[in-house]
TORTI-652031 format. One line per 2 residues: number of its first residue (from 1); for each residue x, y, z of N, C-alpha, C, O. Coordinates in Angstrom, 3 decimals. Atoms other than C-alpha are relative to their C-alpha. Example, Ala and Ser with C-alpha at 12.3 -4.5 7.8 and 13.67 -1.06 7.14 Angstrom:
# TORTI-652031
1) 0.890 -1.190 0.000 12.300 -4.500 7.800 0.900 1.200 0.000 1.936 1.181 0.665; -0.820 -1.190 -0.060 13.670 -1.060 7.140 -0.770 1.090 0.730 -0.261 2.198 0.899
//
This chain:
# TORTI-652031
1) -1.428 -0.246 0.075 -34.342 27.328 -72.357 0.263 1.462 0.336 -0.194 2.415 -0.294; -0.236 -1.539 -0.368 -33.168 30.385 -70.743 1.671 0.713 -0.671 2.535 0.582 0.197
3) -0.290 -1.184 0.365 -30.771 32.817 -72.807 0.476 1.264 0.737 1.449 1.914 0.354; 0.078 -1.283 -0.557 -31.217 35.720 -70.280 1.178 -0.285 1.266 2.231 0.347 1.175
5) -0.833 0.456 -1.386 -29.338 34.299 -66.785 1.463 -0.051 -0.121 2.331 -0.693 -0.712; -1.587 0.187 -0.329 -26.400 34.942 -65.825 0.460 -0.471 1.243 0.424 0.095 2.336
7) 0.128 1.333 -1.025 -25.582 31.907 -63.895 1.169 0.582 1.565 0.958 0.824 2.753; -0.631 -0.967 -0.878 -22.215 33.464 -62.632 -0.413 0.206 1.270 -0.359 -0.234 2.418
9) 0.950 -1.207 -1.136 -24.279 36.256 -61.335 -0.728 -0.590 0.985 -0.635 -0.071 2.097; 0.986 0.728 -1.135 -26.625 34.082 -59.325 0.887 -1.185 0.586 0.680 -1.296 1.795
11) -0.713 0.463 -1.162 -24.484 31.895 -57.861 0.561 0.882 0.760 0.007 0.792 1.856; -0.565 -0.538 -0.365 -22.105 34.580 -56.701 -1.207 0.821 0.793 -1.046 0.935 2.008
13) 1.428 -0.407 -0.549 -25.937 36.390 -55.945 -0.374 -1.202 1.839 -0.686 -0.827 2.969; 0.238 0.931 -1.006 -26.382 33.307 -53.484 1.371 -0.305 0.780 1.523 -1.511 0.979
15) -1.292 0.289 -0.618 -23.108 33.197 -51.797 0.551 -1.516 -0.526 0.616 -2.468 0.252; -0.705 1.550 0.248 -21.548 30.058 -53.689 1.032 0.523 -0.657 1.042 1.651 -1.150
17) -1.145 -0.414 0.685 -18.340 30.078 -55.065 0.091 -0.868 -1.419 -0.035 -2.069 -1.657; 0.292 0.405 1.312 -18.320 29.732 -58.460 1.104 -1.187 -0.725 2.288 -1.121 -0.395
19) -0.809 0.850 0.487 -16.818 26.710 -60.583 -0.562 -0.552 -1.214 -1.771 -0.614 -1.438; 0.175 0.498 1.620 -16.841 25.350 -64.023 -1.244 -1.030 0.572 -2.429 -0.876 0.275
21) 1.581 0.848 0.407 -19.171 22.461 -63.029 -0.934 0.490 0.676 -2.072 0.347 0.227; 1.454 -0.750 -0.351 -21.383 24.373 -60.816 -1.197 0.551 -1.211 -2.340 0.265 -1.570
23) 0.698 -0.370 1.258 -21.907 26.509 -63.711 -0.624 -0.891 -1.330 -1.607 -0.701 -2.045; 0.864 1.204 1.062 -22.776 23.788 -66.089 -1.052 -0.761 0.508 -2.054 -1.056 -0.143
25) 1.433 0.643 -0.658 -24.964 21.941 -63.339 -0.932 1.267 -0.214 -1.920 1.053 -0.917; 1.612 -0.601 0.253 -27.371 24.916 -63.379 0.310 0.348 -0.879 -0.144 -0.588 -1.536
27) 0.375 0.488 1.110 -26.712 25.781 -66.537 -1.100 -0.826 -0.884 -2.085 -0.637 -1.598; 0.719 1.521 0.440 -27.847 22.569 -67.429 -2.047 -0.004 -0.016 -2.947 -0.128 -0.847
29) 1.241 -0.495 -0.606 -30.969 23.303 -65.205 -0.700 1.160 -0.911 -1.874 1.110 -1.277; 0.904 -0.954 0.244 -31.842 26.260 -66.604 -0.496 -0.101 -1.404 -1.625 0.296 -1.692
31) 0.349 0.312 1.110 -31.738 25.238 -70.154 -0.773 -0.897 -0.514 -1.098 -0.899 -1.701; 0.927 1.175 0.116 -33.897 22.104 -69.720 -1.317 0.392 -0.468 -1.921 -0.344 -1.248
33) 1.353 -0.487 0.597 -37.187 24.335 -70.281 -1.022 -1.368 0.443 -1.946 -1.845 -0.217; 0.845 0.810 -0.714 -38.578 21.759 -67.885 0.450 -0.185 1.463 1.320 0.571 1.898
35) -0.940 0.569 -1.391 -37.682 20.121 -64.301 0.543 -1.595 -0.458 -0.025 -2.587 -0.918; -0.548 1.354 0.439 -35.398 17.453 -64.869 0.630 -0.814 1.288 0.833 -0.205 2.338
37) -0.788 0.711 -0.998 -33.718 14.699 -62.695 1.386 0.435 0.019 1.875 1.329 -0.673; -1.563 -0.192 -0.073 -30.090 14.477 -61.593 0.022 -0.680 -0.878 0.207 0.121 -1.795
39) -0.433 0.824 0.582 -29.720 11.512 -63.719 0.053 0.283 -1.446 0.856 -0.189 -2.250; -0.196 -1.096 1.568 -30.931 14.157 -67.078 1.204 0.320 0.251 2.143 -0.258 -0.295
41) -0.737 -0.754 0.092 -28.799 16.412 -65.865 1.841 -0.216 0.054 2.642 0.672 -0.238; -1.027 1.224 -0.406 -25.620 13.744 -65.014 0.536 -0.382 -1.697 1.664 -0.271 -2.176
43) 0.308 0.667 1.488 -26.631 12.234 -68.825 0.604 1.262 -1.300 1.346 1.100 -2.268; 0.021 -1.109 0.997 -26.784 15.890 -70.574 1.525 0.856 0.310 2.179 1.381 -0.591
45) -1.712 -0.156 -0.202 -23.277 16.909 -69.053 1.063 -0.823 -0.617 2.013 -0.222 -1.118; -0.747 0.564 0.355 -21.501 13.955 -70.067 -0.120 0.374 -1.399 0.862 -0.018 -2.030
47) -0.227 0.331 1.823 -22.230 14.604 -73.986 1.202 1.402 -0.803 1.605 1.562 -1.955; -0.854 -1.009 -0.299 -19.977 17.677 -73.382 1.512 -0.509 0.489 2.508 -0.690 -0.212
49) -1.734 0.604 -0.374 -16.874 16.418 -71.269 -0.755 -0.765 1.164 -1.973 -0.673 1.315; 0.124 0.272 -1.108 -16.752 14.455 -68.014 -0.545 0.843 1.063 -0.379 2.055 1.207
51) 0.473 -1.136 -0.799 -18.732 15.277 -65.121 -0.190 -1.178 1.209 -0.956 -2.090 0.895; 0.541 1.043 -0.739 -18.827 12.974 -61.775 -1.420 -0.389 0.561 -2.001 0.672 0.792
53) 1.576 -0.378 -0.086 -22.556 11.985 -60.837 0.079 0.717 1.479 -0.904 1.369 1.830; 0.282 -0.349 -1.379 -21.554 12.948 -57.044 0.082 1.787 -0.146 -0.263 2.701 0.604
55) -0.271 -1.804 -0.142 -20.677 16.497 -58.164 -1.560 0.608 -0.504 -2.165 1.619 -0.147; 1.164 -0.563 0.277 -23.751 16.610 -59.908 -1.204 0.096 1.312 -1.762 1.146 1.629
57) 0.275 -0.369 -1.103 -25.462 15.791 -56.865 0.636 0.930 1.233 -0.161 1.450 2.013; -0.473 -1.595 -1.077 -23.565 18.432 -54.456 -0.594 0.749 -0.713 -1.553 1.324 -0.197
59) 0.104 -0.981 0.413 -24.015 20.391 -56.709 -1.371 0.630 0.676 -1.665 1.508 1.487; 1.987 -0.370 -0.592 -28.133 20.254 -56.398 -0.386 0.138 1.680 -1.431 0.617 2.120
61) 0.452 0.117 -1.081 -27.957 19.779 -52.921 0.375 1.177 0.730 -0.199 1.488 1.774; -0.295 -1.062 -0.686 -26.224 22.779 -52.071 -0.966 1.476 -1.372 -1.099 2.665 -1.082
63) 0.754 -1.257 0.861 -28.212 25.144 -55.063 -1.616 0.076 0.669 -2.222 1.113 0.940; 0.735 0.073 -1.125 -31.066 23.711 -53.089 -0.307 0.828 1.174 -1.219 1.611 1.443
65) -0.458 -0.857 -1.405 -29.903 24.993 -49.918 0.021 1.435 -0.100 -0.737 2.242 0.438; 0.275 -1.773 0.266 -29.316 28.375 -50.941 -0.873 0.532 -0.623 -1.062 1.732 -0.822
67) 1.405 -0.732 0.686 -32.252 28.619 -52.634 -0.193 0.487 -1.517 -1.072 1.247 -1.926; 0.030 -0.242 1.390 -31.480 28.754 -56.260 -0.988 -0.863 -1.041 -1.364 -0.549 -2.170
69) 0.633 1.086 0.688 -33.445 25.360 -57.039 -1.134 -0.317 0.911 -1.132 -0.172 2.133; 0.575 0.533 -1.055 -36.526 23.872 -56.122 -0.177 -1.510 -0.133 -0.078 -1.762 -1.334
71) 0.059 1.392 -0.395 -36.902 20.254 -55.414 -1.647 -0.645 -0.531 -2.557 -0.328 0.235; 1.506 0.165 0.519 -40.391 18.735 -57.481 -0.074 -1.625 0.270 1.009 -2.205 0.190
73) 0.442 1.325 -0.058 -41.957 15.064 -56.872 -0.575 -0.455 -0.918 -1.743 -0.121 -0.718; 0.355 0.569 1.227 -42.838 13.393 -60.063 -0.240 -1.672 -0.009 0.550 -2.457 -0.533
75) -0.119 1.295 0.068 -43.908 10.132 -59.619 1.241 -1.083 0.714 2.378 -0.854 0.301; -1.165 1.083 -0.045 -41.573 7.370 -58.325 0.886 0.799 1.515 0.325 1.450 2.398
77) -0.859 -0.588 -1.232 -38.472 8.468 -55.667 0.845 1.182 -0.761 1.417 2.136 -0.235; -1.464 -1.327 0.208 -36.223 10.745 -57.589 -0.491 1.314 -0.331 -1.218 1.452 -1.315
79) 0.092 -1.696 0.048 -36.519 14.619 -57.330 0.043 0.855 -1.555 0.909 0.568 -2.382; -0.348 -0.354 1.450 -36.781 16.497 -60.501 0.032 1.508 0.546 -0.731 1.881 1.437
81) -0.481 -1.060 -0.431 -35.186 20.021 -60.219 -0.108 1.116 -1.134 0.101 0.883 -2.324; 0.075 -1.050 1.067 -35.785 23.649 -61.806 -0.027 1.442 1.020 -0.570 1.570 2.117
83) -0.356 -0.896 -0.538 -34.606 27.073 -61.105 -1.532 0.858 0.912 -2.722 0.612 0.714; 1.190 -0.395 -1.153 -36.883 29.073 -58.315 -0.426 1.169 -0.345 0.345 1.854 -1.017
85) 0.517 -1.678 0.987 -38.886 32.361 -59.363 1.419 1.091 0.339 1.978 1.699 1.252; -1.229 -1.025 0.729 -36.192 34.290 -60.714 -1.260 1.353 -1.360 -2.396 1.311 -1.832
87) 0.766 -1.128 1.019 -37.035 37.717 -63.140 -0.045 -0.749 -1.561 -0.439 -0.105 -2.533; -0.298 0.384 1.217 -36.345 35.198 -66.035 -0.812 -1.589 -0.033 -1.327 -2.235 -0.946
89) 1.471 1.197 -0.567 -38.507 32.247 -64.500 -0.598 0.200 0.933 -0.211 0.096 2.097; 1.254 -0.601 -1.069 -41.545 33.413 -62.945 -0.419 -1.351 0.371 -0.004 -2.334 -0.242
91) 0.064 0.775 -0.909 -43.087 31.187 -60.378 -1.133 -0.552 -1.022 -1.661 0.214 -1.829; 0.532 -0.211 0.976 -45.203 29.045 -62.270 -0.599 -1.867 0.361 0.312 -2.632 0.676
93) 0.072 1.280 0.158 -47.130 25.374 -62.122 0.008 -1.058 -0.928 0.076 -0.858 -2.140; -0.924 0.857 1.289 -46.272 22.210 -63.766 -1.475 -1.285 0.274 -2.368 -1.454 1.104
95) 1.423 0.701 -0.209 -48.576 19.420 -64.831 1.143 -1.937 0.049 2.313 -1.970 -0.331; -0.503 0.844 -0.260 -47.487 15.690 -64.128 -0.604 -1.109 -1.003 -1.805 -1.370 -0.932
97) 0.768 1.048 0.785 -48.294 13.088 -66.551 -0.119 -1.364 0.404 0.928 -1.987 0.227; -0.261 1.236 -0.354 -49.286 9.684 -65.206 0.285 -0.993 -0.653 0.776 -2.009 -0.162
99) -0.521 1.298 0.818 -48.789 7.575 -68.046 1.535 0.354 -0.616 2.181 -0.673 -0.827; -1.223 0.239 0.625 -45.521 8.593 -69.524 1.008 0.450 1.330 2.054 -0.166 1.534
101) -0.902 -0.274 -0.860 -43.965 10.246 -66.621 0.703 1.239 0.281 1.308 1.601 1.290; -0.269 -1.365 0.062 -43.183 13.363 -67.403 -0.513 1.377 0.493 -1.692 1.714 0.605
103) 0.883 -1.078 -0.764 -43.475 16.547 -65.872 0.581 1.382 -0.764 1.723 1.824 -0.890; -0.796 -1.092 0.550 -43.688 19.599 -67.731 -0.289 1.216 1.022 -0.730 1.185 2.171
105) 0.322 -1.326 -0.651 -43.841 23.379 -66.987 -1.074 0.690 -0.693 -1.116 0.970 -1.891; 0.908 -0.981 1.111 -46.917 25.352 -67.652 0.266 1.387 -0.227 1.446 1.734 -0.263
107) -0.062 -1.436 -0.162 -47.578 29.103 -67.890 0.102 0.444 0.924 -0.417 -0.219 1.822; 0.344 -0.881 -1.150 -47.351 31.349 -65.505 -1.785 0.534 0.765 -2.363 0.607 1.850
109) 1.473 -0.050 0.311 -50.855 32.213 -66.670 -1.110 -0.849 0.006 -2.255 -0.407 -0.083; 0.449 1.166 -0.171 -52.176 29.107 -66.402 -1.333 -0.253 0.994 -2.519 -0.547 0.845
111) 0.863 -0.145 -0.863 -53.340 29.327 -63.307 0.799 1.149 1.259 1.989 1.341 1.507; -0.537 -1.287 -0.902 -53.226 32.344 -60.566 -0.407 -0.593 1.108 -1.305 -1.434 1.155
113) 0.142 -0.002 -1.401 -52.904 32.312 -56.792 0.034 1.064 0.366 1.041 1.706 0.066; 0.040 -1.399 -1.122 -53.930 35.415 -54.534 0.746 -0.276 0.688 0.224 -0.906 1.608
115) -0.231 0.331 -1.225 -51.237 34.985 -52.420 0.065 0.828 1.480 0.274 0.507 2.650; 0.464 -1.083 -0.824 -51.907 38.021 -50.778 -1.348 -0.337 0.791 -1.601 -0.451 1.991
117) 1.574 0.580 -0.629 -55.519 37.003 -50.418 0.250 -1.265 1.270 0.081 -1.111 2.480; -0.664 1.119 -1.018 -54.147 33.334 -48.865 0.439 0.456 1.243 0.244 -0.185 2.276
119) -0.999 -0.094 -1.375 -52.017 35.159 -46.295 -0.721 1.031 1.036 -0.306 1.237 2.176; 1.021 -0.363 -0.609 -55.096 37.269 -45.326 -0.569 -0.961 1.102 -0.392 -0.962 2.320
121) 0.545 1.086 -0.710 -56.994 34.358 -44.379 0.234 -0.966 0.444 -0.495 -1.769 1.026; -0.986 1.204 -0.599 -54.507 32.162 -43.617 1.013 0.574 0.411 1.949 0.260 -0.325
123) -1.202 -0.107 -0.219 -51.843 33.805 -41.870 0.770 -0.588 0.702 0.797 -0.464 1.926; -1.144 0.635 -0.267 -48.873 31.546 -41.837 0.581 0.548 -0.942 0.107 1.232 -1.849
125) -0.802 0.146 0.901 -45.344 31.335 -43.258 0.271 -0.734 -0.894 1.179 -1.546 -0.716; -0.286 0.624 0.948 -45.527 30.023 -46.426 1.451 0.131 -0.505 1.920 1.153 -1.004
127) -1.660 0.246 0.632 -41.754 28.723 -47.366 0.017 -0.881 -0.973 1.021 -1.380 -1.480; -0.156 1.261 1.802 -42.707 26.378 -50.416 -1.100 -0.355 -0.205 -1.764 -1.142 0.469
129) 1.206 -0.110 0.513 -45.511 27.065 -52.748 0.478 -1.209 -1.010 1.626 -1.238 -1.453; -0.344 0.893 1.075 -45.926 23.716 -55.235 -1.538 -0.040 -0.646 -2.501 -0.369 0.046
131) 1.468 0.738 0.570 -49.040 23.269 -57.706 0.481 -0.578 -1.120 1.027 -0.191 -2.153; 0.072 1.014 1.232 -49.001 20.567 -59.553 -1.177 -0.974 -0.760 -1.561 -2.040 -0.278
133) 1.279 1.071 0.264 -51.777 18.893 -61.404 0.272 -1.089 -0.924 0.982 -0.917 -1.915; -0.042 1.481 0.876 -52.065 15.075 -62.882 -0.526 -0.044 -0.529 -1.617 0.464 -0.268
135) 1.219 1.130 0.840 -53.609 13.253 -65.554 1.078 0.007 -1.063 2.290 0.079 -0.862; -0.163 0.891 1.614 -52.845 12.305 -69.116 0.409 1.399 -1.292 -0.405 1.989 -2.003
137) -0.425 -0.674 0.885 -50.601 14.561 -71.237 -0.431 0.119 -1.606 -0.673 -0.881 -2.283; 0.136 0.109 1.307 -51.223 15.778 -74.607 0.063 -1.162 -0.523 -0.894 -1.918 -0.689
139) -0.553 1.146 0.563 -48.949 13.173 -76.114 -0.982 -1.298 -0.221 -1.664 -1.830 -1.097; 0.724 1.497 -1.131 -50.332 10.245 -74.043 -1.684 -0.040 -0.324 -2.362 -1.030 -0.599
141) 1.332 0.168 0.669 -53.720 11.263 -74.924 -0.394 -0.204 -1.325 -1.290 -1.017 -1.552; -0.274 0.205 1.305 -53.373 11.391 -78.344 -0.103 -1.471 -0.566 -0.892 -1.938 -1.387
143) -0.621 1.196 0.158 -51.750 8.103 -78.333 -1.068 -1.097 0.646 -0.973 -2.312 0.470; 0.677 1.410 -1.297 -54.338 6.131 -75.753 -1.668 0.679 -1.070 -2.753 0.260 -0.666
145) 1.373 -0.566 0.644 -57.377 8.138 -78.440 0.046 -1.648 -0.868 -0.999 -2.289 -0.757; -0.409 1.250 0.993 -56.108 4.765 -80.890 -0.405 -0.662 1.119 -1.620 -0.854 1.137
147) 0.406 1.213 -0.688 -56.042 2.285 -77.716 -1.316 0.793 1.042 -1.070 0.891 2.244; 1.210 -0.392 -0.913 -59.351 3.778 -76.070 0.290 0.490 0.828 -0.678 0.283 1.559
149) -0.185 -0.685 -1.015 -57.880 5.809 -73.404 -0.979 1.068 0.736 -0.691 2.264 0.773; 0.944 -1.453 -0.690 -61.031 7.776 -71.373 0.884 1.083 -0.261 2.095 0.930 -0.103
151) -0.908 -1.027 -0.362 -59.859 11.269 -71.765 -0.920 1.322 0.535 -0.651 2.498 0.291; 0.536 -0.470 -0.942 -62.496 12.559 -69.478 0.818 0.822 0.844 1.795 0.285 1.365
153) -0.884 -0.525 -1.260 -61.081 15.397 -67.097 -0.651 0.314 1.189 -1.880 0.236 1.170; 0.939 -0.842 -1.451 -62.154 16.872 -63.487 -1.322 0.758 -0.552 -1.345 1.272 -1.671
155) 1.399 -0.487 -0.021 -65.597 18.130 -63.430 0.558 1.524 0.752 1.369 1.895 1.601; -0.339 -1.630 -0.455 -65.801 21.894 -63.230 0.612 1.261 -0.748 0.740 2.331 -0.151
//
């Protein structure tokens, strides 16, 4: 849950013109303290006032565009969305859970990329860094320790 952002500021930062539901779509986003779908973020608006689902989608599709959001693949077809390295969310990978579905956010610390090193030995334009790793969440493991769930991980 972010506290620090001043949403405002970063839209107006990204050339968008600012509006009550803009600001509540990321908002919304930024307070999730995860990547969520449109259909969270659609769900977690309405318990507040009305919100149409198409605005919620513009919304993402143009915060997208300008580069305020990034776009994550979680299983299934629908996009799950979370603000882009900002000074208040550092760039950072997320782990995917295959049995429940969920995708959280890890540390920053978690795991490191040279990307300096990378662009040494690989020089291209990298325009969209994603690491994400699968398997079997806390929770889910926990829960599958009762029904026998292997909870074997990668070798290494």
């Amino acid at each position: 849950m972010c506290n620090q952002c001043n949403y405002a500021e970063l839209l107006a930062g990204a050339g968008v013109r600012t509006t009550p539901n803009r600001l509540r779509v990321l908002g919304l986003i930024g307070a999730a303290g995860r990547p969520v779908s449109a259909d969270e973020i659609h769900r977690a608006a309405l318990t507040r006032e009305p919100l149409d689902r198409v605005t919620v989608y513009r919304s993402l599709e143009l915060f997208h565009r300008v580069g305020l959001i990034e776009r994550l693949k979680a299983g299934g077809q629908a996009w799950r969305y979370h603000l882009v390295d900002l000074p208040h969310h550092p760039r950072h990978p997320h782990f995917y859970c295959t049995r429940c579905g969920q995708l959280a956010c890890l540390g920053p610390e978690t795991l490191t990329l040279d990307l300096k090193g990378l662009q040494r030995s690989f020089p291209a334009l990298i325009q969209h860094l994603e690491i994400r790793l699968e398997g079997v969440c806390p929770a889910c493991l926990a829960q599958g320790a009762a029904e026998g769930l292997d909870g074997r991980a990668l070798p290494g």
